[in-house]
C-alpha positions in Angstrom: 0.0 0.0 0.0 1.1 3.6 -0.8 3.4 5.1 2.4 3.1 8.4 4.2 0.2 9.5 2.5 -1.9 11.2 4.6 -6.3 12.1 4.0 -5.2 15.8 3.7 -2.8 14.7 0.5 -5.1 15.1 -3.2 -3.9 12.4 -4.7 -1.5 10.1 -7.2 -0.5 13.6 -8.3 1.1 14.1 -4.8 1.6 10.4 -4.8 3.5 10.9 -8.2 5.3 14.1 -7.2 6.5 12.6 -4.1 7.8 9.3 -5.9 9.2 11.7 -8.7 11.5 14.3 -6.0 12.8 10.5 -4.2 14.0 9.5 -7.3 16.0 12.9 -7.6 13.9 13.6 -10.8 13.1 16.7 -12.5 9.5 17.6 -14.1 11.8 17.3 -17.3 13.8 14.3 -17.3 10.6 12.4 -15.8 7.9 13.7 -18.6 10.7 12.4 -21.1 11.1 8.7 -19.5 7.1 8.5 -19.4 6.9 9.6 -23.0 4.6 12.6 -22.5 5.2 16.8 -22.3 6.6 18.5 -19.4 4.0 20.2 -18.5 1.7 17.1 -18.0 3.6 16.3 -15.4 3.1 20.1 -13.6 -0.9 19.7 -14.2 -0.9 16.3 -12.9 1.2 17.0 -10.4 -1.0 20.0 -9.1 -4.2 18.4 -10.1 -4.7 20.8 -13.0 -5.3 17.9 -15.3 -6.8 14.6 -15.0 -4.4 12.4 -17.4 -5.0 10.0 -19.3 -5.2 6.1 -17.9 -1.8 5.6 -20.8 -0.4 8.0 -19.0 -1.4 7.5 -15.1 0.0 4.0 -15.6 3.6 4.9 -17.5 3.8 7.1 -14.6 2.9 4.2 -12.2 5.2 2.0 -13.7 8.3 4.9 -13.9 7.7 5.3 -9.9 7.2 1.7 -9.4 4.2 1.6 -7.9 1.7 -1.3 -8.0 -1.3 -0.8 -10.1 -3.5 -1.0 -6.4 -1.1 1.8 -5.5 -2.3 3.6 -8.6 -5.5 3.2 -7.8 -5.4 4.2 -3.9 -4.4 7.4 -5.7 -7.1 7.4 -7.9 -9.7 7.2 -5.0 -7.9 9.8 -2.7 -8.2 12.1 -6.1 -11.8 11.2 -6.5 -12.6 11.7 -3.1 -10.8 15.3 -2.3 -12.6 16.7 -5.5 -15.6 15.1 -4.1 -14.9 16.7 -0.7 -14.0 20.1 -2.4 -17.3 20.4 -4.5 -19.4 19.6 -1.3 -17.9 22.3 0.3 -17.9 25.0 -2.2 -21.9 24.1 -2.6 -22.1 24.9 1.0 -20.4 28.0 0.8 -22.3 29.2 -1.6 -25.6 28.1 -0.3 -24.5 29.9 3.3 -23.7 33.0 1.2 -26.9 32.9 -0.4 -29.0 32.5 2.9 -27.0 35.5 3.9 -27.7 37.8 1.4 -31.4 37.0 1.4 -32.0 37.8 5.1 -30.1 41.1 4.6 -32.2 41.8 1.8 -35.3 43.9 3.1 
């Protein structure tokens, strides 16, 4: 199972990104062993981009992780944009509340 990864972490990009600076790996040198641009690592990486299954399991395999691995990442992603929808809905629904009882 994946190490040191903690519920506040968002994912197999950290998961990756963490595997990546261990190595002694830059952005650069590991976008060119997994085949792909540069900056799919930095989205990925910073959960700008959801890449594609190719790619999440080149990456997987460059790190060595085990596909289970890969997909504990997967769920931790799933679940923090899960977590970050629910509470931007509540935000905005306490916002609204607010407005309308200041409204006369």
């Amino acid at each position: 199972m994946v190490q040191n990864v903690t519920p506040s972490r968002t994912g197999l990009g950290e998961i990756f990104k963490d595997r990546r600076r261990k190595a002694g790996l830059s952005q650069k040198k590991a976008a060119s062993l997994a085949g792909c641009k540069e900056v799919t690592i930095t989205d990925i990486e910073t959960g700008r981009r959801a890449p594609r299954m190719e790619t999440i399991w080149r990456l997987g395999a460059l790190f060595c992780l085990s596909r289970s691995e890969v997909l504990w990442g997967l769920h931790l992603a799933a679940n923090h944009r899960r977590n970050r929808q629910a509470y931007e809905m509540a935000y905005i629904e306490r916002t609204v509340r607010r407005f309308s009882k200041e409204t006369p």
